[in-house]
N, CA, C, O and CB atoms as a CASP TS submission, in Angstrom:
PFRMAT TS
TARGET T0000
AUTHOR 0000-0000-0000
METHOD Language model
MODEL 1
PARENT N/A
ATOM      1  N   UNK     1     -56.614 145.729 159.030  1.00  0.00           N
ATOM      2  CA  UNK     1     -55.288 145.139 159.112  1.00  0.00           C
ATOM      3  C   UNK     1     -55.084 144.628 160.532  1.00  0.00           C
ATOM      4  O   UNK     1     -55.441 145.251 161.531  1.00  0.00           O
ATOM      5  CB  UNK     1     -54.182 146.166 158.717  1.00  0.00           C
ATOM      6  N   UNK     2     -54.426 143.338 160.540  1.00  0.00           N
ATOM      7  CA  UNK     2     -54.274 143.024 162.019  1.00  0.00           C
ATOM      8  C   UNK     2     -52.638 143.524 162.604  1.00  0.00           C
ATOM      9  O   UNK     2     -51.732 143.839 161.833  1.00  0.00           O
ATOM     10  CB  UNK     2     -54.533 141.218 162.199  1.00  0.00           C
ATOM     11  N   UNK     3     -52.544 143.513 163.772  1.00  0.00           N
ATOM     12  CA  UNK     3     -51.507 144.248 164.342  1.00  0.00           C
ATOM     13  C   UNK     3     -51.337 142.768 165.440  1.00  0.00           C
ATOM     14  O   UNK     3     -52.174 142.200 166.141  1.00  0.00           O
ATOM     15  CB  UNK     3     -51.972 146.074 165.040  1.00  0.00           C
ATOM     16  N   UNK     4     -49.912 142.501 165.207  1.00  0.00           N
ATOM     17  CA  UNK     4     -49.471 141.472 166.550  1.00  0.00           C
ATOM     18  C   UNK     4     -47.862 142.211 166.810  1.00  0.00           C
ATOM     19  O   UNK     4     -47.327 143.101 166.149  1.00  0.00           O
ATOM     20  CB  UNK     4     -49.357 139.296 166.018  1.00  0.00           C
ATOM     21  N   UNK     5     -47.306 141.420 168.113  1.00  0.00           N
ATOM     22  CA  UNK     5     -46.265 142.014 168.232  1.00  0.00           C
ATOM     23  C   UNK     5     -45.563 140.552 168.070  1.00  0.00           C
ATOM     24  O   UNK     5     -45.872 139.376 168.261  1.00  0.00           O
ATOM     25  CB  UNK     5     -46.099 142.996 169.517  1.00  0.00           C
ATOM     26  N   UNK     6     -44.518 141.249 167.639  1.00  0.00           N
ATOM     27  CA  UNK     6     -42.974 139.660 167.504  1.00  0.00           C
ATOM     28  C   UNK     6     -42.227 139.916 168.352  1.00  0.00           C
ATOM     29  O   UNK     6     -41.764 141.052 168.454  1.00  0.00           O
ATOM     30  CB  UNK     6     -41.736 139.442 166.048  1.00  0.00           C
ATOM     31  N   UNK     7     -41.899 138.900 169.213  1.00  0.00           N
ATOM     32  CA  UNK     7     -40.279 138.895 170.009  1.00  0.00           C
ATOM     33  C   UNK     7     -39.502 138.059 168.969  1.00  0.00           C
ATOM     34  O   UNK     7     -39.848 137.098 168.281  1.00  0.00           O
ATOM     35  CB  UNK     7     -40.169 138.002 171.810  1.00  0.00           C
ATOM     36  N   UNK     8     -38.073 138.890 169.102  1.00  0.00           N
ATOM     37  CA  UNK     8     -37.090 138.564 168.205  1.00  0.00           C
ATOM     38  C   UNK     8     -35.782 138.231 169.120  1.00  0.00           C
ATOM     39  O   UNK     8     -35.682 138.664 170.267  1.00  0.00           O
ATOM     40  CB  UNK     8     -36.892 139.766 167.143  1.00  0.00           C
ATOM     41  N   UNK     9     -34.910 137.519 168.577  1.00  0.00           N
ATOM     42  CA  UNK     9     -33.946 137.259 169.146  1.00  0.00           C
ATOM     43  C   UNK     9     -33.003 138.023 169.010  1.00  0.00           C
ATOM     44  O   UNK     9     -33.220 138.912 168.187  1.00  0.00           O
ATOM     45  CB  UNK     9     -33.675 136.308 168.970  1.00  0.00           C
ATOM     46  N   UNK    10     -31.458 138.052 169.767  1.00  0.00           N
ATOM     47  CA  UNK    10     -30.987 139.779 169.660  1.00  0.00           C
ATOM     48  C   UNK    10     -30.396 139.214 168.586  1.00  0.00           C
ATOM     49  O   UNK    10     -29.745 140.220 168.303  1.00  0.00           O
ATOM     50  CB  UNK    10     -29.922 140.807 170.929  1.00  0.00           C
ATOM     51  N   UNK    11     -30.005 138.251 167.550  1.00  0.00           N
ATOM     52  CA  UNK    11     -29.558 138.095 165.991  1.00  0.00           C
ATOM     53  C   UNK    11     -30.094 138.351 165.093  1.00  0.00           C
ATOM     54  O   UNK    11     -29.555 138.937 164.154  1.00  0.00           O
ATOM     55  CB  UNK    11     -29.329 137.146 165.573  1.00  0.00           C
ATOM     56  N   UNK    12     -31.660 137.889 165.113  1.00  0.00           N
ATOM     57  CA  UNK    12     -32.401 138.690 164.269  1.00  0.00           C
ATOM     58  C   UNK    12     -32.915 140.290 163.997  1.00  0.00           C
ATOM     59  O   UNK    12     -33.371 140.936 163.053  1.00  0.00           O
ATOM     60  CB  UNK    12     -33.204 138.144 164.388  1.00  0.00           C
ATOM     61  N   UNK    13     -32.571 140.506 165.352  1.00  0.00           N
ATOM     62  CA  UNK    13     -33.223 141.869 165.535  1.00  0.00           C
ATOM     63  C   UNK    13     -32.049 142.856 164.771  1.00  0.00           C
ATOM     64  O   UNK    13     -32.349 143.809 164.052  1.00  0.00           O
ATOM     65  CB  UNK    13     -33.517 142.275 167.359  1.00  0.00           C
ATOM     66  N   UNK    14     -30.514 142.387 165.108  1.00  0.00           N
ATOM     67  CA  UNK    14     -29.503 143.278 164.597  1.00  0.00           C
ATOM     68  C   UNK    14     -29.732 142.893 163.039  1.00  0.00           C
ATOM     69  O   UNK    14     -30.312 143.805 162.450  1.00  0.00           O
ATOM     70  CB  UNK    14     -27.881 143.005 165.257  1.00  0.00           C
ATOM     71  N   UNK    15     -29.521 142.120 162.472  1.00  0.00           N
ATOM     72  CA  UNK    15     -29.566 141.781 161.090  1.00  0.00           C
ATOM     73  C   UNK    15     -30.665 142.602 160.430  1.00  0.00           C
ATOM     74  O   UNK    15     -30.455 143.188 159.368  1.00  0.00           O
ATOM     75  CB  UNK    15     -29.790 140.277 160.901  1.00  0.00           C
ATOM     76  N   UNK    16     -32.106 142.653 161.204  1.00  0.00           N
ATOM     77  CA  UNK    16     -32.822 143.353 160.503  1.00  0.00           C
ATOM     78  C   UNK    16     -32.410 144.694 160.675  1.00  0.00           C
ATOM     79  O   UNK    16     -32.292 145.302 159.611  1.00  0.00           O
ATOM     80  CB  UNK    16     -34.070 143.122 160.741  1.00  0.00           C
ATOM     81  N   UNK    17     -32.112 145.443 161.875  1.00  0.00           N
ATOM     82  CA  UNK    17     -31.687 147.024 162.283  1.00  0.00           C
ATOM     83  C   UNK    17     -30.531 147.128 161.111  1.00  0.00           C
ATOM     84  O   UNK    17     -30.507 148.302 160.743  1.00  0.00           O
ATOM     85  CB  UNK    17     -30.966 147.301 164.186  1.00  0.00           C
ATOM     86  N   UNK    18     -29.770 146.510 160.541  1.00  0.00           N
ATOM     87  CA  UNK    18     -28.897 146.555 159.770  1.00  0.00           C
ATOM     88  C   UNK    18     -29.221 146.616 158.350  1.00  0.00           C
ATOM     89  O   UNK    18     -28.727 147.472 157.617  1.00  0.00           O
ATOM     90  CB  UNK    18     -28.216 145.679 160.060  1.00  0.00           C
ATOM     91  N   UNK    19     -30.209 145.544 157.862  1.00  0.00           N
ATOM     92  CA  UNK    19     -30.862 145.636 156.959  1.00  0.00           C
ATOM     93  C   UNK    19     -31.541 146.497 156.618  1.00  0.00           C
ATOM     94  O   UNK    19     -31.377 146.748 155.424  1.00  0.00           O
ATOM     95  CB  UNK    19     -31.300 144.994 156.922  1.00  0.00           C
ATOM     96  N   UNK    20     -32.567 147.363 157.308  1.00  0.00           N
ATOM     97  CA  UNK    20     -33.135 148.360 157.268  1.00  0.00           C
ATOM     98  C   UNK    20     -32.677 149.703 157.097  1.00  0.00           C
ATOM     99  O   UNK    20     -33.167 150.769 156.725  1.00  0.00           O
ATOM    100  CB  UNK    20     -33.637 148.268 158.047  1.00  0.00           C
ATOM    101  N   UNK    21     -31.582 149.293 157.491  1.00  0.00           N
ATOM    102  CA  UNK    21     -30.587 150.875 157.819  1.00  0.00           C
ATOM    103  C   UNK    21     -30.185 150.622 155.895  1.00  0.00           C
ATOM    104  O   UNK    21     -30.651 151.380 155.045  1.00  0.00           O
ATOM    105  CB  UNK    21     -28.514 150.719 159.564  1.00  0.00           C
ATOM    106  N   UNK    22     -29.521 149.762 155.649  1.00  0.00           N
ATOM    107  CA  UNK    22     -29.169 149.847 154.311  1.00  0.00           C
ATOM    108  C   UNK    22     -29.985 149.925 153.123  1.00  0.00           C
ATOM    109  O   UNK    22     -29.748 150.568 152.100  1.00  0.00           O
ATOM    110  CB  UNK    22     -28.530 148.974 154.137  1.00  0.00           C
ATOM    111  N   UNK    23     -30.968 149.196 153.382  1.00  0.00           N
ATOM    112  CA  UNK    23     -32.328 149.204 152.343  1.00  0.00           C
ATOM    113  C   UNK    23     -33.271 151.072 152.814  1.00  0.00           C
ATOM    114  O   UNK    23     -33.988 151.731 152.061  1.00  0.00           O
ATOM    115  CB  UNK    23     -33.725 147.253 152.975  1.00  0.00           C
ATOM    116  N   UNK    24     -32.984 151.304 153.837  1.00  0.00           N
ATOM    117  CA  UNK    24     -33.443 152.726 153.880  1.00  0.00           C
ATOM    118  C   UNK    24     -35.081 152.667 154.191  1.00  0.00           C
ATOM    119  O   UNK    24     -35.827 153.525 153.719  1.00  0.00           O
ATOM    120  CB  UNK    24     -33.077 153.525 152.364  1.00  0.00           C
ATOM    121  N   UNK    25     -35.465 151.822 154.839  1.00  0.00           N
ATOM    122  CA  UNK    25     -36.698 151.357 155.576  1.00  0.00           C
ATOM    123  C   UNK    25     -36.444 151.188 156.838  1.00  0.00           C
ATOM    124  O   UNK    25     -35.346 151.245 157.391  1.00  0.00           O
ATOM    125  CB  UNK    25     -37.267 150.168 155.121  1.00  0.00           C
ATOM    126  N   UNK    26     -37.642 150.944 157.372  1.00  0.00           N
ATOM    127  CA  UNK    26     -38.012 151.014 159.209  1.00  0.00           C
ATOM    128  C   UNK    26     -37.883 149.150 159.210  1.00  0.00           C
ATOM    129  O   UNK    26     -38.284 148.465 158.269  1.00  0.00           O
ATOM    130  CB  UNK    26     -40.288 151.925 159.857  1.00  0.00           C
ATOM    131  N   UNK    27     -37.307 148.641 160.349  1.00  0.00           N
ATOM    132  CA  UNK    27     -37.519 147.119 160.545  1.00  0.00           C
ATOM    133  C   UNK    27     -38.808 146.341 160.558  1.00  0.00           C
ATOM    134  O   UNK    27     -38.963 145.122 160.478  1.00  0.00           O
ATOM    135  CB  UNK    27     -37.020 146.821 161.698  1.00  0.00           C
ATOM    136  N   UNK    28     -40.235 147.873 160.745  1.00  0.00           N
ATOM    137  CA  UNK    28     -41.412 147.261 160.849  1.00  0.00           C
ATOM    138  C   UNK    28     -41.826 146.591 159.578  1.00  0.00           C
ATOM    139  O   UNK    28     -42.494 145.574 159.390  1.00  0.00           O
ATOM    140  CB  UNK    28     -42.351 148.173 161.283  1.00  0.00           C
ATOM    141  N   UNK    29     -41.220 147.480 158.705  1.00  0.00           N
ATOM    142  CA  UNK    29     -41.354 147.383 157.147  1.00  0.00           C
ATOM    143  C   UNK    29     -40.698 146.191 156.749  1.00  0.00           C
ATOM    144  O   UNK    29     -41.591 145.376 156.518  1.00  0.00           O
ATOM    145  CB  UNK    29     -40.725 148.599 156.347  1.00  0.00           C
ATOM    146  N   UNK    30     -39.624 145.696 156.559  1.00  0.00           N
ATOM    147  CA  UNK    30     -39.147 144.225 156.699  1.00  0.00           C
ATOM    148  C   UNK    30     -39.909 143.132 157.540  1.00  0.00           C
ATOM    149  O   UNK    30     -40.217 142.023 157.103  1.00  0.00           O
ATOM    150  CB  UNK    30     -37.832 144.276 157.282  1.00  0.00           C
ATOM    151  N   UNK    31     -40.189 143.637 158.902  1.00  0.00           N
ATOM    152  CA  UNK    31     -40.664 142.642 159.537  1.00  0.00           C
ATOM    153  C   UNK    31     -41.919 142.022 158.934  1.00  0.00           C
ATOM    154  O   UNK    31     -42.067 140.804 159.034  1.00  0.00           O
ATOM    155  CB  UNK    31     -40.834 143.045 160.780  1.00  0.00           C
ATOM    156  N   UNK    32     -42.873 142.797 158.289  1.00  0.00           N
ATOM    157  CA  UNK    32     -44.144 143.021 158.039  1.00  0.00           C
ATOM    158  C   UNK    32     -44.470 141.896 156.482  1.00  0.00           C
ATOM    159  O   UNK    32     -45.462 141.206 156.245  1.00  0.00           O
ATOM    160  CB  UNK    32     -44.323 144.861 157.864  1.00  0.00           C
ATOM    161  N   UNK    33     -42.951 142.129 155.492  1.00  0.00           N
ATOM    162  CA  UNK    33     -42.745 141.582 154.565  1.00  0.00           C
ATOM    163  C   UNK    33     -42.484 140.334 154.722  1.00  0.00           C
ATOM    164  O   UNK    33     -43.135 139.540 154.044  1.00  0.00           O
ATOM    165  CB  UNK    33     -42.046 142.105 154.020  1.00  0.00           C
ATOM    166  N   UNK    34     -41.617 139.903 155.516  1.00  0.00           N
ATOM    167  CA  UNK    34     -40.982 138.570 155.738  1.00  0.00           C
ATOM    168  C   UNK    34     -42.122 137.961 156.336  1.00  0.00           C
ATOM    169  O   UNK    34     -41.999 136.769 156.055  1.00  0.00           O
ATOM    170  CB  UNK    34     -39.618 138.512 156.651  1.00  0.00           C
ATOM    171  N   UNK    35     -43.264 138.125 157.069  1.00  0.00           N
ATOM    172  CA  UNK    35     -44.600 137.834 157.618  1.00  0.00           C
ATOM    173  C   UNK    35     -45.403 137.436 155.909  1.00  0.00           C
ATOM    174  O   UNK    35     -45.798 136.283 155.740  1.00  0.00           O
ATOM    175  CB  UNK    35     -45.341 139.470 158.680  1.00  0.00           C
ATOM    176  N   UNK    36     -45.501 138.046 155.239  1.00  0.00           N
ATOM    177  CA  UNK    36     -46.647 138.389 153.839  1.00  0.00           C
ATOM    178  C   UNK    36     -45.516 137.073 153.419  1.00  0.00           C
ATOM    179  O   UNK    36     -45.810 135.909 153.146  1.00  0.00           O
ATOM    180  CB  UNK    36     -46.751 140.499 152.618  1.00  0.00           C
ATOM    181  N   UNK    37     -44.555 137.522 153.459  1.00  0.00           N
ATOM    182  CA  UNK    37     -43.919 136.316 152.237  1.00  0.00           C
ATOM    183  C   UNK    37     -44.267 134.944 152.606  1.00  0.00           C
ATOM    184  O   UNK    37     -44.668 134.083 151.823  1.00  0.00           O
ATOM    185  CB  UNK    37     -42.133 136.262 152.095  1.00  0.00           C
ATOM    186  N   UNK    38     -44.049 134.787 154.073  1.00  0.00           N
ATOM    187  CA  UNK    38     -44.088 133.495 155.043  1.00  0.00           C
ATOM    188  C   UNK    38     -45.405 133.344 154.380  1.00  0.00           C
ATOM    189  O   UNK    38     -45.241 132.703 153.342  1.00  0.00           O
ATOM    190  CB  UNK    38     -43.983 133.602 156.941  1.00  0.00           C
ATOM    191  N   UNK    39     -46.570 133.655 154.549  1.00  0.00           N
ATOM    192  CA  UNK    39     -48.073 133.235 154.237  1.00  0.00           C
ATOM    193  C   UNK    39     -47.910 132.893 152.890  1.00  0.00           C
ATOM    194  O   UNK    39     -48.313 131.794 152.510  1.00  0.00           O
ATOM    195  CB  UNK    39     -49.282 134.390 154.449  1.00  0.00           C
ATOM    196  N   UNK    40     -47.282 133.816 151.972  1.00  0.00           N
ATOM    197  CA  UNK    40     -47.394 133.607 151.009  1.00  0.00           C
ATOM    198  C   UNK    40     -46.471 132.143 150.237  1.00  0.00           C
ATOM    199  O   UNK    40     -46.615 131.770 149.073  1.00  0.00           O
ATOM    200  CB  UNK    40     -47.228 134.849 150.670  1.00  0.00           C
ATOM    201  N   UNK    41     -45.859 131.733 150.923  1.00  0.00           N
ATOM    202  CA  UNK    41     -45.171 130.521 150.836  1.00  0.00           C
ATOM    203  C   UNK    41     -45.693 129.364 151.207  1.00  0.00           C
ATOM    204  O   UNK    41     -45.548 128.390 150.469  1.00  0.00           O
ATOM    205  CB  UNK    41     -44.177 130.580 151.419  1.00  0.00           C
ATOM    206  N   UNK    42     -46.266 129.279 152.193  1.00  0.00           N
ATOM    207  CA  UNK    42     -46.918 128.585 153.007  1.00  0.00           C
ATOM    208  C   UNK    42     -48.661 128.054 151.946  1.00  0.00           C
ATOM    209  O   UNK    42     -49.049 126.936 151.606  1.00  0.00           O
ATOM    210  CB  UNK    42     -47.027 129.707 154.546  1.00  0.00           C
ATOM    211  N   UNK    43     -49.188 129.224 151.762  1.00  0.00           N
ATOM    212  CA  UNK    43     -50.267 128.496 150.848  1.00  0.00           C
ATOM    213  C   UNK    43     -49.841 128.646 149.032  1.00  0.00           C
ATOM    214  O   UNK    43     -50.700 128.504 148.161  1.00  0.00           O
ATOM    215  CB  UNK    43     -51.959 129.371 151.225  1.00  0.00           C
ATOM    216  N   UNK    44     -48.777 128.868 148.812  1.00  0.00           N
ATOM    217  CA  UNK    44     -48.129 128.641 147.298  1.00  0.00           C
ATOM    218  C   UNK    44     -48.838 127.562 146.117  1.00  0.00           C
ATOM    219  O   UNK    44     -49.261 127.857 144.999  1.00  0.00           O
ATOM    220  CB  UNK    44     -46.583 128.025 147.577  1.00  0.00           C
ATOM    221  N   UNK    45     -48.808 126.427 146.684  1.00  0.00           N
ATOM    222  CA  UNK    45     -49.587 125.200 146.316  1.00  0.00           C
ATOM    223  C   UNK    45     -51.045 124.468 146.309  1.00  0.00           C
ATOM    224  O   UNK    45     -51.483 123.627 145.523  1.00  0.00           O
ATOM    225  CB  UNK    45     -49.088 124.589 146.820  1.00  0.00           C
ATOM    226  N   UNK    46     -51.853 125.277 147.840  1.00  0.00           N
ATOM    227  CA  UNK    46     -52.292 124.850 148.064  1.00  0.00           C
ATOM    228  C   UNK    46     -54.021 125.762 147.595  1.00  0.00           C
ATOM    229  O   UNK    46     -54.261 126.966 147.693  1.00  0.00           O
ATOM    230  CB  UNK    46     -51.605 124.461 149.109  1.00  0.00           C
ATOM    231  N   UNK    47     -54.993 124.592 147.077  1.00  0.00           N
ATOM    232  CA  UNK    47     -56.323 124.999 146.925  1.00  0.00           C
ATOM    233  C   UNK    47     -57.152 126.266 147.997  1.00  0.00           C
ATOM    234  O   UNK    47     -57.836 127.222 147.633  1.00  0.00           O
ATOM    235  CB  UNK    47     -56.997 123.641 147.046  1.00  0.00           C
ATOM    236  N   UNK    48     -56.794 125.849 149.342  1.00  0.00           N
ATOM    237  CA  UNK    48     -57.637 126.656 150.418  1.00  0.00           C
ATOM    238  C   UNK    48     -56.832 127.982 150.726  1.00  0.00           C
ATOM    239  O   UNK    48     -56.984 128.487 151.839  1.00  0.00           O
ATOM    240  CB  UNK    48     -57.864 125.742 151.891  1.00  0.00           C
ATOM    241  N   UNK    49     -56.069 128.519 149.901  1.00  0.00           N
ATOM    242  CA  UNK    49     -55.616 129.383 150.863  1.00  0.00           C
ATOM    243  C   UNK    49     -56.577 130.785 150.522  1.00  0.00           C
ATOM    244  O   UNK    49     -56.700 131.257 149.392  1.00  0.00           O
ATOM    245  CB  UNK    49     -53.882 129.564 150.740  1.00  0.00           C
ATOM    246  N   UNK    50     -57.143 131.263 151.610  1.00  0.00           N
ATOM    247  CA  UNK    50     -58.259 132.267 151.802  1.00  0.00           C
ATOM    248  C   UNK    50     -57.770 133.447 151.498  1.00  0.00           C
ATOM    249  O   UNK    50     -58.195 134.298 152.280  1.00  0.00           O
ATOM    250  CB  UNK    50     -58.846 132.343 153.129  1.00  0.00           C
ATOM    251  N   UNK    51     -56.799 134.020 150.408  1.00  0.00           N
ATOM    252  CA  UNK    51     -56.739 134.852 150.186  1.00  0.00           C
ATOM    253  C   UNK    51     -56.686 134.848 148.093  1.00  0.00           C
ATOM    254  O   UNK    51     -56.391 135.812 147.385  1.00  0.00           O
ATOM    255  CB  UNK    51     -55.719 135.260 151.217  1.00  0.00           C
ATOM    256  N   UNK    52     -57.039 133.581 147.678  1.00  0.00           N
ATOM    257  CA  UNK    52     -57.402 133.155 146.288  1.00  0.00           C
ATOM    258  C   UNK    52     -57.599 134.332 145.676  1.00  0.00           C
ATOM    259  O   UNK    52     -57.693 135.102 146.631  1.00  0.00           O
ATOM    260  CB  UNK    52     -58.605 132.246 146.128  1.00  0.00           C
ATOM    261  N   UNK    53     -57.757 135.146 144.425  1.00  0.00           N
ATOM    262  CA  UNK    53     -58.324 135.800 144.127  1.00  0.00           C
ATOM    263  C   UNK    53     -58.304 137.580 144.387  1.00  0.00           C
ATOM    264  O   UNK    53     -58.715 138.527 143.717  1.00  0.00           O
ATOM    265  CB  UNK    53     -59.065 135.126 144.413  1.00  0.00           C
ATOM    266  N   UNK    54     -57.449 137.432 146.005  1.00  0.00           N
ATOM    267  CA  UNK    54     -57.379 139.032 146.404  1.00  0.00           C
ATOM    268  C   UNK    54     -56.050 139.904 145.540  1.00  0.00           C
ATOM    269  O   UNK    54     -56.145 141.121 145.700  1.00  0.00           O
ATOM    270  CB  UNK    54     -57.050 139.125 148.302  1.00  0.00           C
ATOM    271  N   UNK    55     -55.502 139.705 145.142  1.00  0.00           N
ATOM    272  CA  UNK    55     -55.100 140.343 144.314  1.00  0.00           C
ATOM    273  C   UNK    55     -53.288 141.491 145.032  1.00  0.00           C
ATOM    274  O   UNK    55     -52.185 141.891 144.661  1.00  0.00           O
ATOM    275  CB  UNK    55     -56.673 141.128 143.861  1.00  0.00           C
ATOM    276  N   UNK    56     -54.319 141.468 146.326  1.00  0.00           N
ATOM    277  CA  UNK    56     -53.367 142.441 146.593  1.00  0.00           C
ATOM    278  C   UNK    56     -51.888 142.565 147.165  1.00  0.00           C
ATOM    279  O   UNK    56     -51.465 141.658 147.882  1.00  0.00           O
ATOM    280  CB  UNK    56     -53.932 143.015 147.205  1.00  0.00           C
ATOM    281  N   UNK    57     -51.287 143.392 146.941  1.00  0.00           N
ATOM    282  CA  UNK    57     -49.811 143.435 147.198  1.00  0.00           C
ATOM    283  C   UNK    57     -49.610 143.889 148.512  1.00  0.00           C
ATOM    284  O   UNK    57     -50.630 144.173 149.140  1.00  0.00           O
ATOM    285  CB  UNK    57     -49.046 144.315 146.247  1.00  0.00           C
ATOM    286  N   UNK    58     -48.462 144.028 149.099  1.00  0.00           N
ATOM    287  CA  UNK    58     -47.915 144.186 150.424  1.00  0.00           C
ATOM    288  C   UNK    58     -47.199 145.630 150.020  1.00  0.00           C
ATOM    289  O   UNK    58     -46.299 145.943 149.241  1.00  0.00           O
ATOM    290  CB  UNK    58     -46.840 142.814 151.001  1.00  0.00           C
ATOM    291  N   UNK    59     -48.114 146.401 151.009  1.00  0.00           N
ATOM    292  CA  UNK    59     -47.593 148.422 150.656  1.00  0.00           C
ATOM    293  C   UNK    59     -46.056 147.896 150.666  1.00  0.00           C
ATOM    294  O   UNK    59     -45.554 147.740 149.553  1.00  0.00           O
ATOM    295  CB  UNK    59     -48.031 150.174 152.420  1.00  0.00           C
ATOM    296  N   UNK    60     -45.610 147.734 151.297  1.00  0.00           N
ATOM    297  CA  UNK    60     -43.911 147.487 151.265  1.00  0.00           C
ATOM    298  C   UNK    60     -43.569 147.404 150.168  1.00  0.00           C
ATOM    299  O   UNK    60     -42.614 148.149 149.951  1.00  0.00           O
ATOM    300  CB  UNK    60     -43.286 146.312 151.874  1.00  0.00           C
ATOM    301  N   UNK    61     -43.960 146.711 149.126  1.00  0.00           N
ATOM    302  CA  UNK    61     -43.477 146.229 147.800  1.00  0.00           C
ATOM    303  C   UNK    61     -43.765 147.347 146.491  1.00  0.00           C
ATOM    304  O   UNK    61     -43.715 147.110 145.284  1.00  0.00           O
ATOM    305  CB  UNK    61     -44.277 144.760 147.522  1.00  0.00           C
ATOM    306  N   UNK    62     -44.120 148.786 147.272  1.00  0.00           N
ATOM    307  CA  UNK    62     -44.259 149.946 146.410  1.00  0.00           C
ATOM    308  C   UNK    62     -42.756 150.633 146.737  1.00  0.00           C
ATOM    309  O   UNK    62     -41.955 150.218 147.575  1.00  0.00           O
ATOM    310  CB  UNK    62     -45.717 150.963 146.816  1.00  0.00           C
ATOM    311  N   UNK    63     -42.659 151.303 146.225  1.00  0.00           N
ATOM    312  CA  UNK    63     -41.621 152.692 146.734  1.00  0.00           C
ATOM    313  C   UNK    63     -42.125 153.017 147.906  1.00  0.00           C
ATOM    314  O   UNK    63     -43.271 152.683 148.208  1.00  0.00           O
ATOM    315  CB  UNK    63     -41.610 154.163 145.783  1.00  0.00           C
ATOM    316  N   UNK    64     -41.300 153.746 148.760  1.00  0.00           N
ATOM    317  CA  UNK    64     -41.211 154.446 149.766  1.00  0.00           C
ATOM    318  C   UNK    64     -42.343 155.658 149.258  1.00  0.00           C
ATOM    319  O   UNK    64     -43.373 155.647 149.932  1.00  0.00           O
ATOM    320  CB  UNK    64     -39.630 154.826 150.087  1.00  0.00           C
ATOM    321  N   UNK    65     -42.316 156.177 148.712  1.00  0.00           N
ATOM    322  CA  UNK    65     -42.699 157.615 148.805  1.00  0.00           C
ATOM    323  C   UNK    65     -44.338 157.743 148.003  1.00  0.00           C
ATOM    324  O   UNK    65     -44.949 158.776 147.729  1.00  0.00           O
ATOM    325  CB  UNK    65     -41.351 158.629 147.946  1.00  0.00           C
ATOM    326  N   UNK    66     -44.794 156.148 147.739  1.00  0.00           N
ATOM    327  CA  UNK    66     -45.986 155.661 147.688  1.00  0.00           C
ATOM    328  C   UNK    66     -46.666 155.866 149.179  1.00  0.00           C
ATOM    329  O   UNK    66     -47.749 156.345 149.515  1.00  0.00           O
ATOM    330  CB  UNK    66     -45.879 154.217 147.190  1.00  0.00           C
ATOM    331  N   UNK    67     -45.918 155.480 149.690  1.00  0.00           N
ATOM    332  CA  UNK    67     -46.930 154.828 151.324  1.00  0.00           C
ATOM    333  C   UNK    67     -46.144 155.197 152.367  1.00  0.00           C
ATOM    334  O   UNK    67     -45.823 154.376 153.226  1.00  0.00           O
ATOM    335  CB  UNK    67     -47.181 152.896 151.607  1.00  0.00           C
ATOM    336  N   UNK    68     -45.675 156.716 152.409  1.00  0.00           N
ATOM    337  CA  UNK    68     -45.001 157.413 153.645  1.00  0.00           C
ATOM    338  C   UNK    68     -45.566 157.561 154.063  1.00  0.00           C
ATOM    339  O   UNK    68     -45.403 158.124 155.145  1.00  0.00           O
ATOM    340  CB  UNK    68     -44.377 158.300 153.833  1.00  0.00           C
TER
END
């Protein structure tokens, strides 16, 4: 798994601290999703996208108490 860091702006950052607090997840956990979705939007249409075939889901998109 690759690991980068995000700078966020202080609007996004509260919205997510807020979000997280209500959805009952960590912001890494949102942050991490909204990243998977972005890719996953991004090659939606398209022939090359290098993940064709992998199948796999984003731990986020289990329950919590899957992947504590």
């Amino acid at each position: 798994m690759t690991y980068i860091t995000v700078i966020l702006d202080i609007a996004t950052e509260a919205r997510l601290r807020q979000a997280a607090e209500e959805l009952d997840r960590r912001v890494e956990d949102l942050a991490e999703l909204a990243i998977a979705e972005a890719a996953a939007a991004y090659y939606a249409k398209r022939a090359d996208d290098p993940a064709i075939g992998m199948g796999v889901l984003h731990p986020i998109l289990f329950p919590s108490e899957l992947h504590a």
